[in-house]
MARVEXBA-455715 format. One record per residue (C-alpha): x, y, z; residue in three letters; residue number from 1. Coordinates in Angstrom, 2 decimals. Example, Ala and Ser with C-alpha at 12.3 -4.5 7.8 and 13.67 -1.06 7.14 Angstrom:
BEGIN
SITE,12.30,-4.50,7.80,Ala,1
SITE,13.67,-1.06,7.14,Ser,2
END
This chain:
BEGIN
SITE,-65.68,138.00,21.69,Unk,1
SITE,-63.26,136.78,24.21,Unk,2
SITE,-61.56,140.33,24.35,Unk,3
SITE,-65.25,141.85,25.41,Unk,4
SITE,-65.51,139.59,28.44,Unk,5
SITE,-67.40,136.89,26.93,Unk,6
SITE,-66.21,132.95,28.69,Unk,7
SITE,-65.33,130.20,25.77,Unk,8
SITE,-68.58,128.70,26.82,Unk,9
SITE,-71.05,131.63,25.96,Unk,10
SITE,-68.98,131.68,22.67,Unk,11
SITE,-69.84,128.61,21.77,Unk,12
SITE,-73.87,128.70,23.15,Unk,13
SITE,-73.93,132.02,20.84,Unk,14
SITE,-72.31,131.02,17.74,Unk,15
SITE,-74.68,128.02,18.01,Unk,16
SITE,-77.93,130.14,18.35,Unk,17
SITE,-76.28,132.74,15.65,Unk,18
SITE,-76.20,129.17,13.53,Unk,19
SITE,-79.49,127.98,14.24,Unk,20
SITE,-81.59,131.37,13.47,Unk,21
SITE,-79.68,131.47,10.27,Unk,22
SITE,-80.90,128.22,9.46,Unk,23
SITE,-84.58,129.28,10.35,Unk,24
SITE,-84.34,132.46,8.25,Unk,25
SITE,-83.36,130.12,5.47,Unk,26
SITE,-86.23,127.23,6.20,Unk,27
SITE,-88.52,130.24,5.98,Unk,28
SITE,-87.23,131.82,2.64,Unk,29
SITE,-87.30,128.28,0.94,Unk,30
SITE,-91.00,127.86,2.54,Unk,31
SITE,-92.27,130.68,1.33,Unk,32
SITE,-90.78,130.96,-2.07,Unk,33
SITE,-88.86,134.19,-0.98,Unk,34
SITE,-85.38,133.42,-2.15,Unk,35
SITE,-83.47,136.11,-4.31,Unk,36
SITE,-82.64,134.10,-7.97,Unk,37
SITE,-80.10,137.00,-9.09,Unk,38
SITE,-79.29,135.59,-12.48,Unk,39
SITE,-81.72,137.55,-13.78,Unk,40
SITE,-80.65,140.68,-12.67,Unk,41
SITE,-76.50,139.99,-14.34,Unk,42
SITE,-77.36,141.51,-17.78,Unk,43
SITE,-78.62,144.79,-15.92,Unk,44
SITE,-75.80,144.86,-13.72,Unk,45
SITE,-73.32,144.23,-15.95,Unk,46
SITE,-74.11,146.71,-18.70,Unk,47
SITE,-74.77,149.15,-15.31,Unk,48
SITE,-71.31,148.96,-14.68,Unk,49
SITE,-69.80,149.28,-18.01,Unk,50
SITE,-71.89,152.34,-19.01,Unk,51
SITE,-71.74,154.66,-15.42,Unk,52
SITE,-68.56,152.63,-13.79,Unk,53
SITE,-64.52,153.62,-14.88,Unk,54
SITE,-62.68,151.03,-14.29,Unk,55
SITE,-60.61,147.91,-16.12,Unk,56
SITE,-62.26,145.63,-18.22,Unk,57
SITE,-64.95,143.43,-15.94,Unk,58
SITE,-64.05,139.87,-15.72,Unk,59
SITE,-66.63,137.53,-14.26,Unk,60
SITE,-66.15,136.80,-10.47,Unk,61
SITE,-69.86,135.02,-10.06,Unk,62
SITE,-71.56,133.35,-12.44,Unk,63
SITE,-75.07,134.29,-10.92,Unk,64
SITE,-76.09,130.73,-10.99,Unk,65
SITE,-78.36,129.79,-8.20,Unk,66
SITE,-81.45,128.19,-9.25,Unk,67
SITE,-84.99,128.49,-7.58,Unk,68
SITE,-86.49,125.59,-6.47,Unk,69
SITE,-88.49,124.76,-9.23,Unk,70
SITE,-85.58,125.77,-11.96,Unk,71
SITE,-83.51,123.14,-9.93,Unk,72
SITE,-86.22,120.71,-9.68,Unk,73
SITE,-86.39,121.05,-13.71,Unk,74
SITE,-82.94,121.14,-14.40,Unk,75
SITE,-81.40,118.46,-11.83,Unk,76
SITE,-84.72,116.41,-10.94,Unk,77
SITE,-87.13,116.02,-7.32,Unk,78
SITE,-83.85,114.53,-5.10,Unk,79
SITE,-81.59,117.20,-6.52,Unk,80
SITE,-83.86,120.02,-5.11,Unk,81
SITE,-85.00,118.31,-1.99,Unk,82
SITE,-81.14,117.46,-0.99,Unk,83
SITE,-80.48,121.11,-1.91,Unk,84
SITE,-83.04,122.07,1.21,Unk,85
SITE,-81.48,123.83,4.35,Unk,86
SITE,-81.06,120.30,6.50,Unk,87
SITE,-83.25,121.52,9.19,Unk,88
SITE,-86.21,121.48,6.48,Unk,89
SITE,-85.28,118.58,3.92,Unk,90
SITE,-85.83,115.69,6.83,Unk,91
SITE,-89.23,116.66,7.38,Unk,92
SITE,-91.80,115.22,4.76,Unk,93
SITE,-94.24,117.61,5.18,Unk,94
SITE,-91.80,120.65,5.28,Unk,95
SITE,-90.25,119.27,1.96,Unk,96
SITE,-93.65,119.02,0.51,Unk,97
SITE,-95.25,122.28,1.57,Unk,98
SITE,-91.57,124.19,0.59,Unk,99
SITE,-92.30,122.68,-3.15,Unk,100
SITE,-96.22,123.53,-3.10,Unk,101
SITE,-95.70,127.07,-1.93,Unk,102
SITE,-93.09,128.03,-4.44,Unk,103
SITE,-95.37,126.14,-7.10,Unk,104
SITE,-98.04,128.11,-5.85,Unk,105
SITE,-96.03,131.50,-6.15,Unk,106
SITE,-95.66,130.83,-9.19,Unk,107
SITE,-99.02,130.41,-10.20,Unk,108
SITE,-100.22,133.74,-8.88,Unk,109
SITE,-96.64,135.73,-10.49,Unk,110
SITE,-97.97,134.39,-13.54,Unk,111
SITE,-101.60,133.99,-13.60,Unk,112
SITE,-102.50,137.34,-15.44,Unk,113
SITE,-100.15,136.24,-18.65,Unk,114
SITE,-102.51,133.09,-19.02,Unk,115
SITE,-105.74,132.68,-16.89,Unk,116
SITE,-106.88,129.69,-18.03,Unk,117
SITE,-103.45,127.83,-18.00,Unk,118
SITE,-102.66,128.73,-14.68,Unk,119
SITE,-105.90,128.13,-13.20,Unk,120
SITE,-106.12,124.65,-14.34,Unk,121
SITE,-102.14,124.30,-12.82,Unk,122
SITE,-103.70,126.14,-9.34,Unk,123
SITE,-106.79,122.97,-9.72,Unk,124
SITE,-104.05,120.29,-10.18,Unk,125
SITE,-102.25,121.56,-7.23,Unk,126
SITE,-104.81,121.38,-5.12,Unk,127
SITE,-105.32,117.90,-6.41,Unk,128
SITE,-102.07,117.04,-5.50,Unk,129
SITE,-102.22,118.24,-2.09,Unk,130
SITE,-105.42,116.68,-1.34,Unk,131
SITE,-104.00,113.59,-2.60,Unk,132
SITE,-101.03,113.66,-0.06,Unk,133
SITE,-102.96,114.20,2.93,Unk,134
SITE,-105.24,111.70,2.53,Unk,135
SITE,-102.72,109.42,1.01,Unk,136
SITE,-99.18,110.37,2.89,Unk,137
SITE,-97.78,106.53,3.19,Unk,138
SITE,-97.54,107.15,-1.18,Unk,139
SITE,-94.83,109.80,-0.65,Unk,140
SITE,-93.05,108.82,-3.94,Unk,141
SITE,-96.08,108.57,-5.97,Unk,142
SITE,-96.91,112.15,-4.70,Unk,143
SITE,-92.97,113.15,-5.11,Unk,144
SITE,-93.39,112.17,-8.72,Unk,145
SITE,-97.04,114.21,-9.25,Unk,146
SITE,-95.65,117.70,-7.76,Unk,147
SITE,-92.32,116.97,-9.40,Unk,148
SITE,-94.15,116.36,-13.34,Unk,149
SITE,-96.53,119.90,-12.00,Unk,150
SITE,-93.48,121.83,-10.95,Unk,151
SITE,-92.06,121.17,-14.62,Unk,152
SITE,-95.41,122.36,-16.67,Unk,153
SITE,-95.94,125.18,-14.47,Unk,154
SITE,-92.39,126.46,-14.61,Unk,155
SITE,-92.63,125.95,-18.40,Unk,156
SITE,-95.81,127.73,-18.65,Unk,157
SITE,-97.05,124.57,-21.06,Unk,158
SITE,-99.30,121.32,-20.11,Unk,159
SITE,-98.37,117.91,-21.12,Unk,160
SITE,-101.56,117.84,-23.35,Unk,161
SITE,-100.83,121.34,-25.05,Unk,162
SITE,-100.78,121.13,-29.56,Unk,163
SITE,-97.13,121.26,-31.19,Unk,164
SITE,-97.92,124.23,-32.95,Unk,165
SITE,-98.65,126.14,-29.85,Unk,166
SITE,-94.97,125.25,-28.05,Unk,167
SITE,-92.53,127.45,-29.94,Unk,168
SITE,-95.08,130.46,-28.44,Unk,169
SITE,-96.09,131.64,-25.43,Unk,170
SITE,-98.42,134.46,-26.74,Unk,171
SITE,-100.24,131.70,-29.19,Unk,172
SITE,-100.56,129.32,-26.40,Unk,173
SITE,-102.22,131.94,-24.65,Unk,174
SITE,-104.93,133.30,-26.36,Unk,175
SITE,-105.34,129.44,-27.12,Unk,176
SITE,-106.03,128.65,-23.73,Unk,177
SITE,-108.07,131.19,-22.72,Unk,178
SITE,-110.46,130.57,-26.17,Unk,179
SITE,-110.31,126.83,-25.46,Unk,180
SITE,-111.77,127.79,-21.56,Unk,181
SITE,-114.71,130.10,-23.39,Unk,182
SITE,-118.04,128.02,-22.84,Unk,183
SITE,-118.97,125.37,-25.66,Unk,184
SITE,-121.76,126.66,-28.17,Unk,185
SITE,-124.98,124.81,-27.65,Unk,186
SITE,-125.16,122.86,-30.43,Unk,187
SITE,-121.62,120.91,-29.37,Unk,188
SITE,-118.37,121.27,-30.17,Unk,189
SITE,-117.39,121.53,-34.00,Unk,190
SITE,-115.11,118.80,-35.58,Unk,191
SITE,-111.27,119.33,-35.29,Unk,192
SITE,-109.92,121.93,-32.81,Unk,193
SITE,-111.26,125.21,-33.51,Unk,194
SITE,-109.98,127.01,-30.57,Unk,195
SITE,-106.47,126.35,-31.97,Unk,196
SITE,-107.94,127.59,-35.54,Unk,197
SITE,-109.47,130.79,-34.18,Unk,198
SITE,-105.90,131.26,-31.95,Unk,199
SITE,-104.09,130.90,-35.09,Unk,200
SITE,-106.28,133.45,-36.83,Unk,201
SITE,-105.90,136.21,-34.42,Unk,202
SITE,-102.35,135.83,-33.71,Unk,203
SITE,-101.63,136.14,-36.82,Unk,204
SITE,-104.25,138.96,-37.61,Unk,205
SITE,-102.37,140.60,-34.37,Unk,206
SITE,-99.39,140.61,-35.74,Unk,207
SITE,-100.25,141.81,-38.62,Unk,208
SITE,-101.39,145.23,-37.30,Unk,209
SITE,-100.07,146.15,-34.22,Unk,210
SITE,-98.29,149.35,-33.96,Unk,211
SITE,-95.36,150.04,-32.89,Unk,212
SITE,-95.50,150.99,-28.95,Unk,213
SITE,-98.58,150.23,-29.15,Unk,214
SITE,-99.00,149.60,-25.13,Unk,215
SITE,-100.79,152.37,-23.13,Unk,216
SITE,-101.62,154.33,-26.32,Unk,217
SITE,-105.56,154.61,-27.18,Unk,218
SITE,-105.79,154.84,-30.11,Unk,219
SITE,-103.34,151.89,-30.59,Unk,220
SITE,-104.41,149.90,-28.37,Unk,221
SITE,-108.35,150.14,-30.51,Unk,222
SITE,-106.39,148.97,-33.65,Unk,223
SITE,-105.56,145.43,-31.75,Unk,224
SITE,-109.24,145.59,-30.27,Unk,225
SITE,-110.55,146.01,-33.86,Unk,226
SITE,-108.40,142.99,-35.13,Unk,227
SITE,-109.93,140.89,-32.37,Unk,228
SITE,-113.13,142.21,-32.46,Unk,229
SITE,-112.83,140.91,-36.81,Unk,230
SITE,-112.72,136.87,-35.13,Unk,231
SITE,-114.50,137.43,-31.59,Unk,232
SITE,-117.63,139.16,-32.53,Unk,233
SITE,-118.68,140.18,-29.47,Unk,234
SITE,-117.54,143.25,-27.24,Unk,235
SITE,-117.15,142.10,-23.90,Unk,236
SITE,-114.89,139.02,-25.46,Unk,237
SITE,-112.64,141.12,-27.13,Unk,238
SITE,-112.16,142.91,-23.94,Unk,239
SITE,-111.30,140.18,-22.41,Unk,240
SITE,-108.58,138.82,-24.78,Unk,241
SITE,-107.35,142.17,-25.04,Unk,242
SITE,-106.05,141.89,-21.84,Unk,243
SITE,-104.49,138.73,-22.27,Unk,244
SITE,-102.87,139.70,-25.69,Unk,245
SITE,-101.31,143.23,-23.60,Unk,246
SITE,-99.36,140.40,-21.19,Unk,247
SITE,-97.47,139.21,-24.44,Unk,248
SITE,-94.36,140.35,-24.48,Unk,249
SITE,-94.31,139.01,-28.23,Unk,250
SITE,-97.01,141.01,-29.60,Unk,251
END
């Protein structure tokens, strides 16, 4: 810069505005939940460049692993991820706590359509929890604590209060949820849980049947509707869990 004319005081002024908009391109990417996690993409990339690339056996340069916020507030706990802020953001209470919420939030709606019910009841807690720290922002810990333990189910996809046998799958837990959210029968709920009975049933039934490639095929697709229709009884219900069963990945 000095060769082009520029005086060692504009250097420094421009590095220092160079530095600062960095830092607010950064604030904002946190904020809004924008930030590029590319650990997900190293599998493609890798076999991309040993299938179409010549060259010497690849040896690892990166390993890729940069964690999200809410991977990092999972992994290495609230202080971890707030200390791992851009500095211009993590001093700032309500910066730090509306970074967390958004990405929480972004979450939510990435999600939602694999499990309506689950993630609707995380979207209700979250608005809890922000209610709860603007009307209550001298309890920062306590709040710290409640987005922290939210963060954690909602990255897991599973609620504190969700059966054993539902853990080890995310399909299961799904159709689960989303027959536990189906309005009670008049006469009151039967004895024992038998949303997690009727889940059981038609994941199983599901499994049973499905074709292969079954996705985006008719007449494939009316062999899981039959299955379902077997337990559900009723049309517009099976079309309903139909869609939830297509987000499975398992099925």
């Amino acid at each position: 810069m000095e060769g082009a004319g520029y005086g060692a005081t504009e250097v420094t002024r421009i590095k220092r505005q160079v530095d600062h908009y960095l830092d607010v391109r950064e604030i904002v990417r946190k904020a809004s939940g924008e930030s590029l996690d590319l650990k997900a993409y190293e599998a493609d990339m890798r076999h991309l460049l040993d299938t179409y690339i010549e060259a010497d056996e690849p040896r690892k340069i990166s390993p890729f692993d940069g964690l999200g916020l809410l991977d990092l507030i999972v992994k290495s706990g609230i202080a971890a991820a707030i200390n791992a802020l851009p500095s211009g953001m993590k001093g700032n209470r309500n910066a730090v706590a509306e970074t967390i919420e958004n990405n929480v939030r972004r979450k939510i709606m990435t999600e939602r359509l694999n499990d309506p019910a689950f993630y609707e009841k995380m979207s209700a807690l979250l608005d809890e929890v922000i209610k709860f720290r603007k009307a209550r922002a001298e309890e920062y810990e306590q709040y710290l604590k409640r987005i922290a333990e939210l963060a954690k189910q909602v990255n897991a996809g599973v609620a504190d209060d969700t059966p054993e046998a539902l853990k080890a799958s995310p399909g299961l837990r799904a159709i689960y949820n989303n027959l536990k959210a189906r309005p009670r029968a008049a006469e009151g709920p039967a004895p024992g849980d038998p949303a997690l009975d009727l889940a059981m049933r038609i994941d199983a039934k599901v499994r049973s049947v499905r074709p292969d490639a079954w996705r985006g095929v008719q007449a494939r697709e009316q062999v899981i509707k039959a299955a379902l229709y077997e337990h559900l009884h009723d049309v517009a219900e099976v079309e309903r869990m139909f869609l939830i069963v297509k987000a499975q990945g398992e099925y």
